[in-house]
DSSP file (Angstrom, degrees, kcal/mol; ACC not computed):
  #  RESIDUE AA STRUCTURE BP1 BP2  ACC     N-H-->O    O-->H-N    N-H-->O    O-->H-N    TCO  KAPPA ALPHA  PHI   PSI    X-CA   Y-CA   Z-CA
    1    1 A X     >        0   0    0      0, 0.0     4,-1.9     0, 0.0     0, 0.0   0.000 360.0 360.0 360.0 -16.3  135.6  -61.3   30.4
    2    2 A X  T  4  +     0   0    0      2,-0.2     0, 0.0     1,-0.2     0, 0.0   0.657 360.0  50.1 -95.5 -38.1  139.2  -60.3   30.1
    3    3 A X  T >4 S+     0   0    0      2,-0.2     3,-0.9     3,-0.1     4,-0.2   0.829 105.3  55.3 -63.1 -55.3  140.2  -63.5   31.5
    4    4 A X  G >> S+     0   0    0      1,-0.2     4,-2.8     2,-0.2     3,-1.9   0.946 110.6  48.8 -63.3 -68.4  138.1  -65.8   29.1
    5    5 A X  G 3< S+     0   0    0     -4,-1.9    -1,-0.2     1,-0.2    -2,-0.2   0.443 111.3  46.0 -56.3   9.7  139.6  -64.2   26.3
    6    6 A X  G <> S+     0   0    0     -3,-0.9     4,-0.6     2,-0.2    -1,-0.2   0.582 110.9  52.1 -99.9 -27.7  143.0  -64.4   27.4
    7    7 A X  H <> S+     0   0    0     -3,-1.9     4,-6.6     1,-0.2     5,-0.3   0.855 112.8  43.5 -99.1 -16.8  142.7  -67.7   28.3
    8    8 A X  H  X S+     0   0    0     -4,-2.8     4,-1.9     1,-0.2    -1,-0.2   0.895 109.3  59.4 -68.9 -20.6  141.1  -68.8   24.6
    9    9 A X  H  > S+     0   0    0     -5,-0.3     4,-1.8     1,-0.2    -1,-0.2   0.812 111.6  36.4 -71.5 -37.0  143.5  -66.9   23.0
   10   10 A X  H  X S+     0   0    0     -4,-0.6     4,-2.7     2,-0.2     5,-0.3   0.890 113.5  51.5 -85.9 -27.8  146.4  -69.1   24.7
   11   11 A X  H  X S+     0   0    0     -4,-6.6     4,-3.8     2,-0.2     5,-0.3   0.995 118.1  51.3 -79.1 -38.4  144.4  -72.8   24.6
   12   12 A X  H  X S+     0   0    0     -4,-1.9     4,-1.5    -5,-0.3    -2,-0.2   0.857 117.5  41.1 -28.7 -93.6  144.3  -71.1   20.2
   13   13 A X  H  X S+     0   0    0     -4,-1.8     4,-1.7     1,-0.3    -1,-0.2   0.484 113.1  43.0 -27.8 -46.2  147.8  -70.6   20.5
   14   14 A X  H  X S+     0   0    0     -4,-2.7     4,-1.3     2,-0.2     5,-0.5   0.958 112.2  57.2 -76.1 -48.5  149.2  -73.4   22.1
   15   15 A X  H  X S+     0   0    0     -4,-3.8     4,-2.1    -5,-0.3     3,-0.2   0.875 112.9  48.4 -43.7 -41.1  146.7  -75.9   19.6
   16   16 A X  H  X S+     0   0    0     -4,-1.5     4,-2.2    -5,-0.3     5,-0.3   0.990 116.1  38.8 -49.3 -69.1  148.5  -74.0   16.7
   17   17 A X  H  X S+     0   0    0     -4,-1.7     4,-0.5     1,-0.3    -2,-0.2   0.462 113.8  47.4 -83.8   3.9  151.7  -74.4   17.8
   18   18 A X  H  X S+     0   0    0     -4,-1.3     4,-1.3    -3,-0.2    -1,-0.3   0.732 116.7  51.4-105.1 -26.5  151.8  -77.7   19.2
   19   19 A X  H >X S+     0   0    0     -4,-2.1     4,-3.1    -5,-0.5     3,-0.8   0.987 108.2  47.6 -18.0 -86.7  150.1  -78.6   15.9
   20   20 A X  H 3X S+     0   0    0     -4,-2.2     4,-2.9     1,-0.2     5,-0.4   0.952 114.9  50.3 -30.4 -66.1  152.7  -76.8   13.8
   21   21 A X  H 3X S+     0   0    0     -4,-0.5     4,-0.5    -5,-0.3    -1,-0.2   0.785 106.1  53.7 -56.1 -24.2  155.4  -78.8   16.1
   22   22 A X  H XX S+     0   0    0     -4,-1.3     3,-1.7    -3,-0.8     4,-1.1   0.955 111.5  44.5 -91.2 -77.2  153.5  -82.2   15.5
   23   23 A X  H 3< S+     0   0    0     -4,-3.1    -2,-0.2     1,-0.3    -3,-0.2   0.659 116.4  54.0 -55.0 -22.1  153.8  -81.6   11.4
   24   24 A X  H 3< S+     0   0    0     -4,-2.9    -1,-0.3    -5,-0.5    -2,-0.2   0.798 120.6  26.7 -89.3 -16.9  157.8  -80.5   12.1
   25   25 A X  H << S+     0   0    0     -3,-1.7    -2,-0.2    -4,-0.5    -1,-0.1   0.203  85.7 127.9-130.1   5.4  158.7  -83.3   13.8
   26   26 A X     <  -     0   0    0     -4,-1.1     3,-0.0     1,-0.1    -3,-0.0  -0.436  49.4-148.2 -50.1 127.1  156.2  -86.1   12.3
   27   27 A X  S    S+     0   0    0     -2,-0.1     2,-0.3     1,-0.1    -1,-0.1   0.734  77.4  32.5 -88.9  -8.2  158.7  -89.0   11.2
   28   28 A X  S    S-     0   0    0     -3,-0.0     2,-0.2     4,-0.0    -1,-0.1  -0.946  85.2-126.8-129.9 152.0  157.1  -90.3    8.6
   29   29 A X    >>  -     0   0    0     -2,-0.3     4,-3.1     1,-0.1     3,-1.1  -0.614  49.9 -80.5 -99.3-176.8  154.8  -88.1    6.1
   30   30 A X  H 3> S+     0   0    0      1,-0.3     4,-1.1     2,-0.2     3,-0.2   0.877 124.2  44.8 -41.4 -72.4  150.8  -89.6    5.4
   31   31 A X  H 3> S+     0   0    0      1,-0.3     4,-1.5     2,-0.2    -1,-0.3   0.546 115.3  41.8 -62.7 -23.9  151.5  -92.1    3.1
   32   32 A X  H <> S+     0   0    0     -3,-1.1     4,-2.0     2,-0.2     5,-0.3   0.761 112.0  52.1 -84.5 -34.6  154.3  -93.6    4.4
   33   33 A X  H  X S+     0   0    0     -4,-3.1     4,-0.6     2,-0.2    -2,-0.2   0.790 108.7  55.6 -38.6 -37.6  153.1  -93.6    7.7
   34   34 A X  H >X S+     0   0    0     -4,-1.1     3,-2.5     2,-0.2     4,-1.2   0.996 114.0  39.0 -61.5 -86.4  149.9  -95.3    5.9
   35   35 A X  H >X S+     0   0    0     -4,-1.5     3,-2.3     1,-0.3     4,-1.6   0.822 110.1  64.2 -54.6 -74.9  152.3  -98.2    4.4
   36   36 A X  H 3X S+     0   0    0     -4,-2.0     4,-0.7     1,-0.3    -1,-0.3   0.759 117.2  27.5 -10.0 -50.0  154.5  -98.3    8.0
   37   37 A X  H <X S+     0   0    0     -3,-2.5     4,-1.2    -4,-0.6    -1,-0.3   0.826 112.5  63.4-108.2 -16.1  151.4  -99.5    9.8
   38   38 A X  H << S+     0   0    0     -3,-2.3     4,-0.4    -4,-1.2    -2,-0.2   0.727 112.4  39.3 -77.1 -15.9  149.5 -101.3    6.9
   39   39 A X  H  X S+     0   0    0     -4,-1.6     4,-0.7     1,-0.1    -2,-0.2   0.588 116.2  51.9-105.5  13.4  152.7 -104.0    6.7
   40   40 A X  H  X S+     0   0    0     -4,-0.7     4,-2.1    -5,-0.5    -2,-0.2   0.836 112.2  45.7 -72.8 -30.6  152.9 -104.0   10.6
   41   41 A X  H  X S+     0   0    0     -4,-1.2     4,-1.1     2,-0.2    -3,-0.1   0.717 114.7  46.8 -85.8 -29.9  149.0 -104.8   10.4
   42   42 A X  H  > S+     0   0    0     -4,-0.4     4,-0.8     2,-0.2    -1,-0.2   0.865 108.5  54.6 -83.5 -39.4  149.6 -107.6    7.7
   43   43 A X  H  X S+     0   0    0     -4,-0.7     4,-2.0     1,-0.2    -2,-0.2   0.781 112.9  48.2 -71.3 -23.4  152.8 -109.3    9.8
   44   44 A X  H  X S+     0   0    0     -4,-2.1     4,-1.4     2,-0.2    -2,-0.2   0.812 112.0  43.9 -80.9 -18.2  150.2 -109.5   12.7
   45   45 A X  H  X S+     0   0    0     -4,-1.1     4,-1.3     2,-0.2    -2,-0.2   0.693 117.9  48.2 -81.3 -40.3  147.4 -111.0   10.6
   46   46 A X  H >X S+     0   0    0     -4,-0.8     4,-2.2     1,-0.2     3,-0.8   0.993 111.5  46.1 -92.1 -56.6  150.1 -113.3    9.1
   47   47 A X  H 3X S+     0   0    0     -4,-2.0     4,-2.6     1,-0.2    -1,-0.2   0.831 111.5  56.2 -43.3 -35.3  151.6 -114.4   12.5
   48   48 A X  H 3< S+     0   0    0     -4,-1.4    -1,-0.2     1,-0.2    -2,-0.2   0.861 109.6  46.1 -72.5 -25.9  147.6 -115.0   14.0
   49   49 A X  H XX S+     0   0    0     -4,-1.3     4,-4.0    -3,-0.8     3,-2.1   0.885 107.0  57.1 -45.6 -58.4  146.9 -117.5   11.2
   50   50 A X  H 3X S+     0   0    0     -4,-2.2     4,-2.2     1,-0.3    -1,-0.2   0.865 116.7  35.6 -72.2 -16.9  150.2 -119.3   11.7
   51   51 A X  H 3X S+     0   0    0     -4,-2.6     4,-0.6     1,-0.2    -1,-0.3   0.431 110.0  63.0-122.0  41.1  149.2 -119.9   15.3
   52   52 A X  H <> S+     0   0    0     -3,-2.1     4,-2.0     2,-0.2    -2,-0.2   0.784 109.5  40.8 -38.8 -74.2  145.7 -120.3   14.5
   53   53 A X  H  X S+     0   0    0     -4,-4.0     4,-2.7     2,-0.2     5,-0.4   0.959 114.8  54.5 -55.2 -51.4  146.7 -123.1   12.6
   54   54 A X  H >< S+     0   0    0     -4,-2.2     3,-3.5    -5,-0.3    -2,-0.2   0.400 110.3  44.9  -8.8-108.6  149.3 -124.2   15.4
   55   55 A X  H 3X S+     0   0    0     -4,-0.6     4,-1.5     1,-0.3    -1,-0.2   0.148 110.2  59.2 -62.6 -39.6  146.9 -124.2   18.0
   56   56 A X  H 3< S+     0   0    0     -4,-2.0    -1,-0.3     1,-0.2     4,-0.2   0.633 110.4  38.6 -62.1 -23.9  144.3 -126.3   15.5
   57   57 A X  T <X S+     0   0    0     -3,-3.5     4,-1.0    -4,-2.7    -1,-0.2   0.682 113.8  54.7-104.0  -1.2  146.5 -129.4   14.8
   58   58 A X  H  > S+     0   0    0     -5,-0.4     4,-2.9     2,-0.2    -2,-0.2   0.878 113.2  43.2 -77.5 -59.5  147.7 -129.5   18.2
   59   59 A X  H  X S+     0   0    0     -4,-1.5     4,-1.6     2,-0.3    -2,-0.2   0.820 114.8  45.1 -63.2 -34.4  144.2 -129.6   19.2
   60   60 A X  H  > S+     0   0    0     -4,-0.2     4,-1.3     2,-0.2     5,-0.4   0.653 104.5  61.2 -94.0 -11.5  142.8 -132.1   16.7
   61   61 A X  H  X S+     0   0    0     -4,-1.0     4,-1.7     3,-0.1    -2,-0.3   0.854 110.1  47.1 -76.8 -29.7  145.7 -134.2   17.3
   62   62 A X  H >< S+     0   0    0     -4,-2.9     3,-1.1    -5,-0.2     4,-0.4   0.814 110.9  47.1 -38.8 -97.5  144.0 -134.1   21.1
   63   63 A X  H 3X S+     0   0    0     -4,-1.6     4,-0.9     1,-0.3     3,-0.5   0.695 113.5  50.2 -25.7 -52.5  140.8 -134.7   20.1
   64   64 A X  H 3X S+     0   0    0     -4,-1.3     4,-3.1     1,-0.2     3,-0.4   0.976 111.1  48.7 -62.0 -51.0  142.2 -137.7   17.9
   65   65 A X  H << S+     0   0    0     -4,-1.7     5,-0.3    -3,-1.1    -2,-0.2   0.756 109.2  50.4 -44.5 -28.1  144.0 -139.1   20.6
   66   66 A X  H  4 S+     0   0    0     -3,-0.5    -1,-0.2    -4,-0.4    -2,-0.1   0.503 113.8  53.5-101.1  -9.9  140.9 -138.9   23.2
   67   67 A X  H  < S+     0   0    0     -4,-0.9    -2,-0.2    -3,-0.4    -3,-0.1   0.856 120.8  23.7-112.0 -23.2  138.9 -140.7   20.5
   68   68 A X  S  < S-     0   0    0     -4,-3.1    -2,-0.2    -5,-0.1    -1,-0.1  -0.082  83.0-157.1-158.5 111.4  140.9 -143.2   20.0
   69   69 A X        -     0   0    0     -4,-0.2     2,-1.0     1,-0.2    -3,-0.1   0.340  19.8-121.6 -16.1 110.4  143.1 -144.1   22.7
   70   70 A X        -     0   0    0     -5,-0.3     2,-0.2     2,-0.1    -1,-0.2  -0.455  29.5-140.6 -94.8 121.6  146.2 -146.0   22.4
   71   71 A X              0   0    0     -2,-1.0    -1,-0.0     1,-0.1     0, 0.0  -0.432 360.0 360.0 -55.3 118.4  146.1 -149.2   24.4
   72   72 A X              0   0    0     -2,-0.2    -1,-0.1     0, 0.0    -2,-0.1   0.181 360.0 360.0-105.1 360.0  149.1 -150.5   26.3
């Protein structure tokens, strides 16, 4: 029994202090952290569009090309 409380008393102790250590050494506080990853989240959204679109005229210029064929 002696054991089991020794050893919850340390996994309590370390969760506190590595806690405590996480909130001293955080680099950004909540809200900027928030904004940090909401315009990372918005430059990937913007980059998949632009090569959405790429990928789409590249692809209908295919498609135009296979429909109709230019003769030599």
């Amino acid at each position: 029994m002696k054991k089991a409380m020794a050893f919850i008393f340390g996994a309590v102790l370390g969760g506190v202090l590595g806690g405590i250590t996480a909130l001293l050494l955080a680099p950004y506080s909540g809200e900027e952290l928030r904004t940090v990853i909401q315009k990372e989240v918005d430059t990937i959204q913007i980059e998949i569009k632009e090569a959405a679109q790429k990928k789409r005229a590249e692809l209908e210029e295919q498609l135009d090309e296979l429909i109709h064929p230019q003769e030599s």
